[in-house]
VMD Tcl script that builds the backbone (N, CA, C; Angstrom):
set m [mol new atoms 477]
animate dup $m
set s [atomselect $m all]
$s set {name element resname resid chain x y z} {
  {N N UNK 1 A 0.856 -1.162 0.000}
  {CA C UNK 1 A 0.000 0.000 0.000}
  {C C UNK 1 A 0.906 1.230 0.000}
  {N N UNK 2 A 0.582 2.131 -0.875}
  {CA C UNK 2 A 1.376 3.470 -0.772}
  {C C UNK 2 A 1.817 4.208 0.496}
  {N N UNK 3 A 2.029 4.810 0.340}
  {CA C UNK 3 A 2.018 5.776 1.648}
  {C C UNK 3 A 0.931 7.324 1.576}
  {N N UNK 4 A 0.797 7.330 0.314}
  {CA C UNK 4 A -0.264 8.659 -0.013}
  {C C UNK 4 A -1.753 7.657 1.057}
  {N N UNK 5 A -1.996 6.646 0.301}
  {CA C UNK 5 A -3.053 5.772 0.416}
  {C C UNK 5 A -3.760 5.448 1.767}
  {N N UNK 6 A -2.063 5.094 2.582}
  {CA C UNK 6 A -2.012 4.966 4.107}
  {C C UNK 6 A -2.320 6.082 4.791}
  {N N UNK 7 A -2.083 6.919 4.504}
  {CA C UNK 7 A -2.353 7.862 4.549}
  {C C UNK 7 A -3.777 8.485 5.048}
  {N N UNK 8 A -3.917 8.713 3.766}
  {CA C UNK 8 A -5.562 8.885 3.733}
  {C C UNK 8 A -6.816 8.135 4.184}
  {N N UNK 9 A -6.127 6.978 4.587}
  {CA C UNK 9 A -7.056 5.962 5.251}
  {C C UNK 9 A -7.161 6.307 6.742}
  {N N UNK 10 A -5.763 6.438 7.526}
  {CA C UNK 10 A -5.984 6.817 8.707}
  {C C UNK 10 A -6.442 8.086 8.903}
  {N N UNK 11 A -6.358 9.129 7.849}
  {CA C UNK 11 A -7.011 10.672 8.275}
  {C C UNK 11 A -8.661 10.473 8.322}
  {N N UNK 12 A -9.284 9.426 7.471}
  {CA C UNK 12 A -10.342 9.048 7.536}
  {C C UNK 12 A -10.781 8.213 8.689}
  {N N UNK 13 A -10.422 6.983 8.847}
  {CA C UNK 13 A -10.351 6.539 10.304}
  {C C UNK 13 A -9.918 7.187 11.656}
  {N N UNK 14 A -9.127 8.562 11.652}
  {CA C UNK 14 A -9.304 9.277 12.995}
  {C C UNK 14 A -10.144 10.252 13.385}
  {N N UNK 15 A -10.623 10.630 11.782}
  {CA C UNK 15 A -11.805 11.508 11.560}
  {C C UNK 15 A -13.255 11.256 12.705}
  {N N UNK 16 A -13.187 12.492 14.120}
  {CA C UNK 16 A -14.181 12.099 14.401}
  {C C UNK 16 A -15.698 12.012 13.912}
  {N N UNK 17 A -16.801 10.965 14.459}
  {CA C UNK 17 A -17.770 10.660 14.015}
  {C C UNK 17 A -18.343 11.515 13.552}
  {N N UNK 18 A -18.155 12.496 14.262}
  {CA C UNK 18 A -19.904 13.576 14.860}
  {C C UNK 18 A -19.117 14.069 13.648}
  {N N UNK 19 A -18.365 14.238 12.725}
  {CA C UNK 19 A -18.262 15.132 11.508}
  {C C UNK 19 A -18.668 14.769 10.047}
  {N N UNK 20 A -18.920 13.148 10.103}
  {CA C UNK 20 A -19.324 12.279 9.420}
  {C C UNK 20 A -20.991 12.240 9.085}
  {N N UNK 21 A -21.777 12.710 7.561}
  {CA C UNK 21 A -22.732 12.711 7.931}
  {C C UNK 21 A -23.117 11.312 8.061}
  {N N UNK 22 A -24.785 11.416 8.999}
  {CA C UNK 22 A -25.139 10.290 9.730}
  {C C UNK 22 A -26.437 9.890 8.608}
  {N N UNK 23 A -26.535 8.473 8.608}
  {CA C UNK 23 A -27.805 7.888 7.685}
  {C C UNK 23 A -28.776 8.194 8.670}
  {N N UNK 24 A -29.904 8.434 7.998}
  {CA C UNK 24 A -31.141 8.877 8.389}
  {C C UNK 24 A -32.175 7.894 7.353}
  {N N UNK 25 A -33.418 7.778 7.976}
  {CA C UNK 25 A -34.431 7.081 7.698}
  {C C UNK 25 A -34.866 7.642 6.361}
  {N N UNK 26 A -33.947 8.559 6.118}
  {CA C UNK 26 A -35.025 9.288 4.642}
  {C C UNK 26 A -33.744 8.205 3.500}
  {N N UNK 27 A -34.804 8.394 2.156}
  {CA C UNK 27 A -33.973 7.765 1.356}
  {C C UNK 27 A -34.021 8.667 0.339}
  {N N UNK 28 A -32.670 8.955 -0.191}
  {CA C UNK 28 A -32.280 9.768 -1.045}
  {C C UNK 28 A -32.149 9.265 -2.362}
  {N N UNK 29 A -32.979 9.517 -3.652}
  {CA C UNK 29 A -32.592 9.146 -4.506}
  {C C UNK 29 A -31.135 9.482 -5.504}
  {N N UNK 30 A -30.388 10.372 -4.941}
  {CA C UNK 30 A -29.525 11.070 -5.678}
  {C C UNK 30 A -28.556 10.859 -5.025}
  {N N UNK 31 A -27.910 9.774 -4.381}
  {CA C UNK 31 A -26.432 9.467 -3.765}
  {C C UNK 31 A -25.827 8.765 -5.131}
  {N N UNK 32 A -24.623 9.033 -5.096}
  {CA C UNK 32 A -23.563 8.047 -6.043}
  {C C UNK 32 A -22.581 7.340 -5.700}
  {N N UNK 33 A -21.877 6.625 -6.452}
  {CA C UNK 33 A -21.105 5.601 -6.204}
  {C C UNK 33 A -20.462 5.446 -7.449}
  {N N UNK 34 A -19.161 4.760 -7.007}
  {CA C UNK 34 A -18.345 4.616 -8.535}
  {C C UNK 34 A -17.815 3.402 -8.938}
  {N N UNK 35 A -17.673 2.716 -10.184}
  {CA C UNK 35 A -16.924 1.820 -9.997}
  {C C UNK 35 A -17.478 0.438 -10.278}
  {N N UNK 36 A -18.745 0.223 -9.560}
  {CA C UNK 36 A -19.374 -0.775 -9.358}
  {C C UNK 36 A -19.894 -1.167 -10.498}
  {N N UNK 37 A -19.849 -2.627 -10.958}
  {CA C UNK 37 A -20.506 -2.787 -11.896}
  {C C UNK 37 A -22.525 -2.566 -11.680}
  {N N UNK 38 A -22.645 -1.898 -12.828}
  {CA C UNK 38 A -23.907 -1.287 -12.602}
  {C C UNK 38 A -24.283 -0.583 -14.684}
  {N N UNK 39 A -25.735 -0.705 -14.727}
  {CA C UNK 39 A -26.295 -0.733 -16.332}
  {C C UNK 39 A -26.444 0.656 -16.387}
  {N N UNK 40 A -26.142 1.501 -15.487}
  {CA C UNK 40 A -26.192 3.047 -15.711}
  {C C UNK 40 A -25.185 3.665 -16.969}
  {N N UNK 41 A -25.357 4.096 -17.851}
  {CA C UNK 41 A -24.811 4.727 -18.927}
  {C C UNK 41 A -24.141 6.597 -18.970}
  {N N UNK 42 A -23.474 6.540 -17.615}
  {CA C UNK 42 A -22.892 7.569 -17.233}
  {C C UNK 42 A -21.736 7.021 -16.678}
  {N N UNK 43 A -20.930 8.419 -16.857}
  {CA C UNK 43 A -19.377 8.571 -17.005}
  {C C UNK 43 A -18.770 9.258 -16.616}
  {N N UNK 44 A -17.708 9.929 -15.618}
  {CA C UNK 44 A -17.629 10.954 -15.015}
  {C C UNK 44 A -16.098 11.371 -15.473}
  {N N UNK 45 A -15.398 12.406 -16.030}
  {CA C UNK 45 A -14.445 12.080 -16.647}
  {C C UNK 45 A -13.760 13.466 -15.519}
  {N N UNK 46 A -12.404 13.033 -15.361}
  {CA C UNK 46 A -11.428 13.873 -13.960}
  {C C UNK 46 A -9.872 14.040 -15.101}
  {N N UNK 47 A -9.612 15.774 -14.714}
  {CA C UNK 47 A -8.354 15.723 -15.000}
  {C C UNK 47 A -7.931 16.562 -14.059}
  {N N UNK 48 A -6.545 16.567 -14.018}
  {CA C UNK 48 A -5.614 16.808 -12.982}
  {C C UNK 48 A -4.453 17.884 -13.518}
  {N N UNK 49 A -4.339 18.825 -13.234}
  {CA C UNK 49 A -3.180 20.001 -14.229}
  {C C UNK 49 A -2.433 20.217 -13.171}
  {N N UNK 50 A -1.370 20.547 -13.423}
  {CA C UNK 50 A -0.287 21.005 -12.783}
  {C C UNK 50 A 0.317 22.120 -13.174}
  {N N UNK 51 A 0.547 23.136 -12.936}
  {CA C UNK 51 A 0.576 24.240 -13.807}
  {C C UNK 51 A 1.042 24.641 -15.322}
  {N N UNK 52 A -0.380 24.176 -15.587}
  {CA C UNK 52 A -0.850 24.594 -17.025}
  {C C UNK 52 A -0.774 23.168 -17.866}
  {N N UNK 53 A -0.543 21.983 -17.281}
  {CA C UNK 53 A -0.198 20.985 -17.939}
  {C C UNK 53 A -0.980 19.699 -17.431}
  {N N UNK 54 A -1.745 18.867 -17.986}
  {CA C UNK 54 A -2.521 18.127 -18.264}
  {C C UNK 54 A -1.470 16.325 -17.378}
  {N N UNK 55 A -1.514 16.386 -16.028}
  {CA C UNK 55 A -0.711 15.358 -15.790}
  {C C UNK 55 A -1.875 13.810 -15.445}
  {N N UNK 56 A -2.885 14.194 -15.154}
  {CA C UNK 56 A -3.514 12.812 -15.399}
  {C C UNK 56 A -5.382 12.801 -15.809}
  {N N UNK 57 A -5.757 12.315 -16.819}
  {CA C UNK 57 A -6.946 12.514 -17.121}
  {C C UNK 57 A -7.678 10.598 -17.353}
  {N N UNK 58 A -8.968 11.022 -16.950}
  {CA C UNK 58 A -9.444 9.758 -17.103}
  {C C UNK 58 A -10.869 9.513 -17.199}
  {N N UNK 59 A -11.557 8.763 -16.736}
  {CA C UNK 59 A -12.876 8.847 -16.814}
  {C C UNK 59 A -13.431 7.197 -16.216}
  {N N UNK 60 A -14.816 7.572 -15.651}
  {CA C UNK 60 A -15.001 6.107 -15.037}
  {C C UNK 60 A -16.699 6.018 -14.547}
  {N N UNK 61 A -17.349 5.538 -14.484}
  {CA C UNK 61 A -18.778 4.854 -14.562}
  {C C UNK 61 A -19.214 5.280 -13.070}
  {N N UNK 62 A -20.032 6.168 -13.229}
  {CA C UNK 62 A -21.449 6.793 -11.705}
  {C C UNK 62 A -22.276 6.295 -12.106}
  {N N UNK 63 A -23.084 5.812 -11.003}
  {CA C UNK 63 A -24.613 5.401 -11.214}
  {C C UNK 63 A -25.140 6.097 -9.702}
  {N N UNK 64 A -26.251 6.283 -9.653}
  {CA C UNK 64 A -27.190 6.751 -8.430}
  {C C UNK 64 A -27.180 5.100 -7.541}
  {N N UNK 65 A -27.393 5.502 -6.710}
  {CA C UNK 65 A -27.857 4.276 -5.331}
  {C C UNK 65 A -28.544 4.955 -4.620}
  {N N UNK 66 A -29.386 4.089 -3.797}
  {CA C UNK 66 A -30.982 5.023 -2.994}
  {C C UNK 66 A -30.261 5.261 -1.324}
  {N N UNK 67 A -28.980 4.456 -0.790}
  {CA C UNK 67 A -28.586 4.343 0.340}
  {C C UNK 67 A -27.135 4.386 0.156}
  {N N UNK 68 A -26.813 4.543 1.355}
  {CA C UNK 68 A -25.149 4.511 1.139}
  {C C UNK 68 A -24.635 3.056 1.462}
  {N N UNK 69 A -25.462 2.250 2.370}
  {CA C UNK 69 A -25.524 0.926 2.353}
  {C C UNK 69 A -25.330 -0.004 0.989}
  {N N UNK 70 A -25.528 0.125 0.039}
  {CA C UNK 70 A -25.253 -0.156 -1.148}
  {C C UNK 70 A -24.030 -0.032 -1.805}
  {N N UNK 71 A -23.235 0.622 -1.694}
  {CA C UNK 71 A -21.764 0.857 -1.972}
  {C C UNK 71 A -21.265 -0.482 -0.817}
  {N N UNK 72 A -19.978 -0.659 -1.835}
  {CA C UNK 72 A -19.162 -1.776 -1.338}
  {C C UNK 72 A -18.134 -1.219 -0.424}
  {N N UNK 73 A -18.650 -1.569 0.648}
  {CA C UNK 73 A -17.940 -1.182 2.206}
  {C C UNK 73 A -16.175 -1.731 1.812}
  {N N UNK 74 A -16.251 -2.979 1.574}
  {CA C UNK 74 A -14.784 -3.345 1.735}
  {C C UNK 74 A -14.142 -3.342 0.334}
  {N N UNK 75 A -14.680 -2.959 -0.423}
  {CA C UNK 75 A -13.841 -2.661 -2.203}
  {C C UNK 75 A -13.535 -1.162 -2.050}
  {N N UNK 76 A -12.747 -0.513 -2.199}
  {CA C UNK 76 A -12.033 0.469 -2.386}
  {C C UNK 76 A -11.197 1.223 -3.899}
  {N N UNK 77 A -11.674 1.449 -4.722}
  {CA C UNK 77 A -10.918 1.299 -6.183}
  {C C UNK 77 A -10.137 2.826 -5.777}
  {N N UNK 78 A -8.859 2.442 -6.170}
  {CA C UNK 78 A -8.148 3.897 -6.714}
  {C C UNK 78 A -7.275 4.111 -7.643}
  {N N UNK 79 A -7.749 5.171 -7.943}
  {CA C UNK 79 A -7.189 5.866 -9.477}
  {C C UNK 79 A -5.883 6.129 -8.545}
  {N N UNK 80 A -4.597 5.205 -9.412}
  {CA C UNK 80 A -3.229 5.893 -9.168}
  {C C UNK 80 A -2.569 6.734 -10.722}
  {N N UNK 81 A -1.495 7.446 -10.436}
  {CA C UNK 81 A -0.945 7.805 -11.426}
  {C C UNK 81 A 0.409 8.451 -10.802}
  {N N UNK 82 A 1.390 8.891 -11.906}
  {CA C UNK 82 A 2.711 9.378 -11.677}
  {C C UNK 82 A 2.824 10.387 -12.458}
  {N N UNK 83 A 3.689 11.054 -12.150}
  {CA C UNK 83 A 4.486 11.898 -12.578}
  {C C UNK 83 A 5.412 12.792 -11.554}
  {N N UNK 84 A 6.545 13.726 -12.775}
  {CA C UNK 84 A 8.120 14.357 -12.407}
  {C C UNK 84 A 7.489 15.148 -10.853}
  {N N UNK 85 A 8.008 15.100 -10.251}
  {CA C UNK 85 A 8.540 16.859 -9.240}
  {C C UNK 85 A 8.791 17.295 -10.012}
  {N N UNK 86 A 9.342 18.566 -8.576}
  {CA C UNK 86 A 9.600 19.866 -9.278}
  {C C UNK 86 A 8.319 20.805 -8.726}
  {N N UNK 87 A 7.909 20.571 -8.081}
  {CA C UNK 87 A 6.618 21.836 -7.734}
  {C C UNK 87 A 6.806 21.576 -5.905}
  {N N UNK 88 A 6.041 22.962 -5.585}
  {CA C UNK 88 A 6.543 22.746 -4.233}
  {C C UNK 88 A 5.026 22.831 -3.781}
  {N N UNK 89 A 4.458 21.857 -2.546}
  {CA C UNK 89 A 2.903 21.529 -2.440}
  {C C UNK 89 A 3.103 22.474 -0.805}
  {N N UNK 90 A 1.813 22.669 -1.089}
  {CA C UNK 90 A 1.603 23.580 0.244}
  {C C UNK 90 A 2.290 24.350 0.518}
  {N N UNK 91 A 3.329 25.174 -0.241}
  {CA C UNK 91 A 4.147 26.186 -0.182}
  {C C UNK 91 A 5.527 25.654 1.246}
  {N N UNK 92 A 5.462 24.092 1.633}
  {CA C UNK 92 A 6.550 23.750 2.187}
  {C C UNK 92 A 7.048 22.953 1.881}
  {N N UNK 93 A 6.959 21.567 1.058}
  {CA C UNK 93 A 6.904 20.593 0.550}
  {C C UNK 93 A 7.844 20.777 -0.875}
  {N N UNK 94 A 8.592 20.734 -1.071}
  {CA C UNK 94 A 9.549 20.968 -2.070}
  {C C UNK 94 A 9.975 19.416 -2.669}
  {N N UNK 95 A 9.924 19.657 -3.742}
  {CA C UNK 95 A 9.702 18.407 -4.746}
  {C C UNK 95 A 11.146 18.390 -5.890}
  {N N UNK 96 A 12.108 17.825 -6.653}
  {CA C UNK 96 A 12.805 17.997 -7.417}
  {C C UNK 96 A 12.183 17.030 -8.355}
  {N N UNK 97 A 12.852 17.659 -9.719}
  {CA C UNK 97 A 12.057 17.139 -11.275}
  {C C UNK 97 A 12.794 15.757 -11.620}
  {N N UNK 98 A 13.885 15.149 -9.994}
  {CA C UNK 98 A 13.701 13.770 -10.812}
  {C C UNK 98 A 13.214 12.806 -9.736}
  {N N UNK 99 A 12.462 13.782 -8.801}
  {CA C UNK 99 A 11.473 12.855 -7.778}
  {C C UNK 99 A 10.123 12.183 -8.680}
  {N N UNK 100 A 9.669 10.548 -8.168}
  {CA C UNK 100 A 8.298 10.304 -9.136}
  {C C UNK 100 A 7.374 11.297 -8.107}
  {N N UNK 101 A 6.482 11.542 -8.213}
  {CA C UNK 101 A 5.475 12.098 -7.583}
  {C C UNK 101 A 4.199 10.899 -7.788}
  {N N UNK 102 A 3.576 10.225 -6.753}
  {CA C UNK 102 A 2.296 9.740 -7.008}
  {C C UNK 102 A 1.015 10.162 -6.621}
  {N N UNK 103 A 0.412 10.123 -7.737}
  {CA C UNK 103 A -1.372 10.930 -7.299}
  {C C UNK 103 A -1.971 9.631 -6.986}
  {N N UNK 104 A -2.934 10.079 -6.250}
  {CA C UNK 104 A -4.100 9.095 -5.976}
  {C C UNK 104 A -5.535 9.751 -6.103}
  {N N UNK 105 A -6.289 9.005 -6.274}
  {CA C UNK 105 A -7.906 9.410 -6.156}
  {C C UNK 105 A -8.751 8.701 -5.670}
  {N N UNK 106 A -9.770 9.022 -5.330}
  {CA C UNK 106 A -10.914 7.501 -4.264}
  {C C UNK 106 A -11.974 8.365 -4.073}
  {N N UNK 107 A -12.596 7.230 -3.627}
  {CA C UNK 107 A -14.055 7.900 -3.608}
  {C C UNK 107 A -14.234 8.049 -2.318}
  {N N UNK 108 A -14.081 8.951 -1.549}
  {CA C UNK 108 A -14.465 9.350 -0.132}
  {C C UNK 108 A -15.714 9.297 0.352}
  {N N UNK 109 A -16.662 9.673 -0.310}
  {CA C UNK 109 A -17.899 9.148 0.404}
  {C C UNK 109 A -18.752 9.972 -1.250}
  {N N UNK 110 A -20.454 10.253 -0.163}
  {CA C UNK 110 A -21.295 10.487 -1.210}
  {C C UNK 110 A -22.257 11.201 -0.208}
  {N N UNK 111 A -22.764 12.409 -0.767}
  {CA C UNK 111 A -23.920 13.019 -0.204}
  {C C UNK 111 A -24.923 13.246 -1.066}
  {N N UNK 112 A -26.690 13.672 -0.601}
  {CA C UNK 112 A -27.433 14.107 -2.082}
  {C C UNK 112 A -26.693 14.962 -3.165}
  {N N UNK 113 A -26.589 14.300 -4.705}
  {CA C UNK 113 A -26.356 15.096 -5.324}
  {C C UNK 113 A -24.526 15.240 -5.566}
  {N N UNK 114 A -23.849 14.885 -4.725}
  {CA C UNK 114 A -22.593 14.763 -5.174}
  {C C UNK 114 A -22.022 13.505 -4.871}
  {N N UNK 115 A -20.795 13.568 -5.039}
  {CA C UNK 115 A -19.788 12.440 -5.179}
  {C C UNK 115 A -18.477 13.105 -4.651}
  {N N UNK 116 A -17.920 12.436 -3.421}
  {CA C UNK 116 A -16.404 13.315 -2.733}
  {C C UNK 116 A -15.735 12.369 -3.008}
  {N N UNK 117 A -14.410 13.251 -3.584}
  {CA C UNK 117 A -13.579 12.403 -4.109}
  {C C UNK 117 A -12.173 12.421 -2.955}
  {N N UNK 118 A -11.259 11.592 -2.846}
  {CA C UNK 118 A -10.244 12.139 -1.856}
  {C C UNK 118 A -9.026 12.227 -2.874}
  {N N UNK 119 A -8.079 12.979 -3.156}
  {CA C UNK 119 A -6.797 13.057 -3.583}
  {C C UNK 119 A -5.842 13.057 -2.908}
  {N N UNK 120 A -5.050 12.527 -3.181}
  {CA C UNK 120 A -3.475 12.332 -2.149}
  {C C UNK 120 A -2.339 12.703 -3.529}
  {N N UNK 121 A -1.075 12.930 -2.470}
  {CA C UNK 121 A 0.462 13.337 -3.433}
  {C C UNK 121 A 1.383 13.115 -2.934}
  {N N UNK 122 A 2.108 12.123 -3.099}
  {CA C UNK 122 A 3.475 11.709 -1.837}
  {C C UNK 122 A 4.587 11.322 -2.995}
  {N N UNK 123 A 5.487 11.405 -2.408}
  {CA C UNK 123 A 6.571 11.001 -2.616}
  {C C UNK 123 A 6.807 9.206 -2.411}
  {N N UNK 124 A 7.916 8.803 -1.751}
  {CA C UNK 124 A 7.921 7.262 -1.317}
  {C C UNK 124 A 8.088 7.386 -0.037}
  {N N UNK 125 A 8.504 8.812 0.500}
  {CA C UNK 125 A 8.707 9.053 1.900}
  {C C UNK 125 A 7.923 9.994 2.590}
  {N N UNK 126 A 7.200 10.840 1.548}
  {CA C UNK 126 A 6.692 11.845 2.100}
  {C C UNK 126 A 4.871 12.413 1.505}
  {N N UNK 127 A 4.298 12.677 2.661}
  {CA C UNK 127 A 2.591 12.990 1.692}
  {C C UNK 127 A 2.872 14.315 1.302}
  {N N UNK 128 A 2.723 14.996 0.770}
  {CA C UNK 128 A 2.966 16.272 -0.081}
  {C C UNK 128 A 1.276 16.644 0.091}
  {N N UNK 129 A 0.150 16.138 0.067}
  {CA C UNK 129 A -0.949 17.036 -0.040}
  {C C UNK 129 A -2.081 15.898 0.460}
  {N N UNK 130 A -2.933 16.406 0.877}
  {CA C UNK 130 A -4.150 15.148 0.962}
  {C C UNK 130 A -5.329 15.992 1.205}
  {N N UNK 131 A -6.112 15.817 0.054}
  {CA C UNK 131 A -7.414 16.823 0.127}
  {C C UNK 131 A -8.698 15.964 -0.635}
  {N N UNK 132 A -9.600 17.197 -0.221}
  {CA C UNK 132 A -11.047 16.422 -0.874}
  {C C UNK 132 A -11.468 16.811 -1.927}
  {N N UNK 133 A -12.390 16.724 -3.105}
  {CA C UNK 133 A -13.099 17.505 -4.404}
  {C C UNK 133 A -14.686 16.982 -4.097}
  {N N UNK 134 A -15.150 17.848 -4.312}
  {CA C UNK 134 A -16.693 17.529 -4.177}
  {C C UNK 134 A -17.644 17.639 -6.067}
  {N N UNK 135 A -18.066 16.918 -6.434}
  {CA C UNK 135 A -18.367 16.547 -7.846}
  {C C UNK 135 A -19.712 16.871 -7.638}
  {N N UNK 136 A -20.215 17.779 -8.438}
  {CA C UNK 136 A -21.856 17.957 -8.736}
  {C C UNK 136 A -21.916 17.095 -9.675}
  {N N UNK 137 A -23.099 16.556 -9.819}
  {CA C UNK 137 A -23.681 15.451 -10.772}
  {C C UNK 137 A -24.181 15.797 -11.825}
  {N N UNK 138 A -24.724 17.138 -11.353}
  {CA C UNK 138 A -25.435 17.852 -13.015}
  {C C UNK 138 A -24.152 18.383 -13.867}
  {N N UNK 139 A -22.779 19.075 -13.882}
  {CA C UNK 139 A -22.345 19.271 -14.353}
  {C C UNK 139 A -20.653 19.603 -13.577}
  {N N UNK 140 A -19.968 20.310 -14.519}
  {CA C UNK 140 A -18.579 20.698 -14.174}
  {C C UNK 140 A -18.634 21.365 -12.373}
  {N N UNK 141 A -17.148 20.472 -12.062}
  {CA C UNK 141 A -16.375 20.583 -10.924}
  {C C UNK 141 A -15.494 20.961 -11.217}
  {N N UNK 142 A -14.803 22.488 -10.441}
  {CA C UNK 142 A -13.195 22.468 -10.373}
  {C C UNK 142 A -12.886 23.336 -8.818}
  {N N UNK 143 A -11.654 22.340 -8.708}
  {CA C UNK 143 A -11.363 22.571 -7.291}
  {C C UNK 143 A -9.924 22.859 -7.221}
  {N N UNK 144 A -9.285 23.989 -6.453}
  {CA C UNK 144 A -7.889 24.394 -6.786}
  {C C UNK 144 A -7.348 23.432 -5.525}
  {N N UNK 145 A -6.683 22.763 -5.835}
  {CA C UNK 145 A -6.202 21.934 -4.759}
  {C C UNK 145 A -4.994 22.593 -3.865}
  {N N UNK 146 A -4.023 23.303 -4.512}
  {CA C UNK 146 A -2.693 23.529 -4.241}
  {C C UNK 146 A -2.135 25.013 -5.033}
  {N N UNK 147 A -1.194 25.648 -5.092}
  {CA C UNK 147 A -0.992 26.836 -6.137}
  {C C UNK 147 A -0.647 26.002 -7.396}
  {N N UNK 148 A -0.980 26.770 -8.340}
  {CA C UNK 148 A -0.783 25.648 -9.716}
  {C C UNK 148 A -1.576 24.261 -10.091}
  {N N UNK 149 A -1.970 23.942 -9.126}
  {CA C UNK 149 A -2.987 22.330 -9.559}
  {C C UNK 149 A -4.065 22.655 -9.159}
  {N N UNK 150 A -4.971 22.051 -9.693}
  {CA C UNK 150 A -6.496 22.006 -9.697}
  {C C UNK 150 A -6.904 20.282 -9.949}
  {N N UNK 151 A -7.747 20.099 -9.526}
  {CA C UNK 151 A -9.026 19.367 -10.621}
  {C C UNK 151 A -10.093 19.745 -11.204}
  {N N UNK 152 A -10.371 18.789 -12.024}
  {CA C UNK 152 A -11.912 19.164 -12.768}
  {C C UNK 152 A -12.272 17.899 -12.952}
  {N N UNK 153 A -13.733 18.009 -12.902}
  {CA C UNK 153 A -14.712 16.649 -13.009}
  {C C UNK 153 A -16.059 16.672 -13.916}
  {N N UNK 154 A -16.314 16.065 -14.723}
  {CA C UNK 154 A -17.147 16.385 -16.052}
  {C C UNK 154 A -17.691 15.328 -16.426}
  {N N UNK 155 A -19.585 15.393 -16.472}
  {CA C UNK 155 A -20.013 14.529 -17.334}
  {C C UNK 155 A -19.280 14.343 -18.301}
  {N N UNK 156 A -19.005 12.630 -18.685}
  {CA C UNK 156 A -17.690 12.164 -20.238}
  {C C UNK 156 A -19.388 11.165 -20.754}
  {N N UNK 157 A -19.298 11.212 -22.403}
  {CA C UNK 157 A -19.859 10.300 -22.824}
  {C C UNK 157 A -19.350 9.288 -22.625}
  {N N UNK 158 A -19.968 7.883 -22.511}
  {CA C UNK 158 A -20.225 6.726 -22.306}
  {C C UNK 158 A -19.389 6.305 -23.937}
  {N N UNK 159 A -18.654 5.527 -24.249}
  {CA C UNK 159 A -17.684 4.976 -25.405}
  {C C UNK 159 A -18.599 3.765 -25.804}
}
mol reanalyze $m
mol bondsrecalc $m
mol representation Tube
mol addrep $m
C-alpha cells in the first residue's frame, strides 16, 4: 500500500464521528457511487493540471444508489498515477524534477447530489498534499487543490 493511500485511510479513520454525515431514515434518490458494476450509462471524466499541464486525465462509470448501504464497504478502487517533481505543495513541501510524484484518487464518500472524491500526493517518503473535491452530478467541478494544480470533473460520454 502506498504511503499517499495509508495515509488517507488513517485521516479518515481518525476523523471524528460527529463530523461524518449520519444515515437517516429518509432515502435519497440522488447518492452516487463509482466503480461498481452497474447498467447506468454515465461517465464521469477527472483531470488533474499542474501548472498549465494536463498530468492525469481519465474517466469512469457513476450510477445513483438510494442508500449509502449499497456501496461496497470493503472494495475500495483507486485511481493511481505518476508523474516528475519539481513543484513545491503547500508552499513547504519541495519536490525535485527527478522525484516520481504519485497521485491518488478515491471515492471518499457520497452526499445528495454529489460524489467526494479524496486526492493524495506523496513522494515514497513523504505525503505532499491530501485533500477532498466535491463533484456535482449535473455538471462541471473544479477545485484548486494547491498553487498551480487544480481538478476538474465532467459529465464524459459513455464509449
Amino acid at each position: 500500500m502506498s504511503l499517499g493511500r495509508l495515509a488517507a485511510i488513517l485521516i479518515i479513520a481518525l476523523t471524528p464521528s460527529t463530523l461524518w454525515c449520519q444515515d437517516s431514515k429518509v432515502k435519497y434518490d440522488n447518492l452516487w457511487h463509482w466503480f461498481q458494476s452497474c447498467h447506468a450509462k454515465r461517465d464521469l471524466g477527472v483531470e488533474v493540471v499542474l501548472n498549465g499541464k494536463m498530468i492525469y486525465k481519465s474517466s469512469f462509470p457513476v450510477y445513483p444508489i438510494s442508500h449509502r448501504s449499497e456501496t461496497e464497504e470493503n472494495f475500495q478502487k483507486v485511481l493511481a498515477f505518476f508523474f516528475k517533481g519539481g513543484h513545491t505543495f503547500q508552499g513547504e513541501y519541495h519536490t525535485v524534477p527527478s522525484q516520481k510524484i504519485e497521485g491518488n484518487i478515491w471515492q471518499a464518500g457520497t452526499d445528495p447530489g454529489v460524489l467526494i472524491l479524496g486526492l493524495s500526493f506523496s513522494t515514497k517518503t513523504k505525503i505532499l498534499l491530501n485533500t477532498l473535491h466535491i463533484v456535482k452530478q449535473d455538471g462541471e467541478s473544479r477545485s484548486v487543490l494547491d498553487r498551480g494544480l487544480f481538478v476538474r470533473t465532467f459529465p464524459a460520454d459513455r464509449k
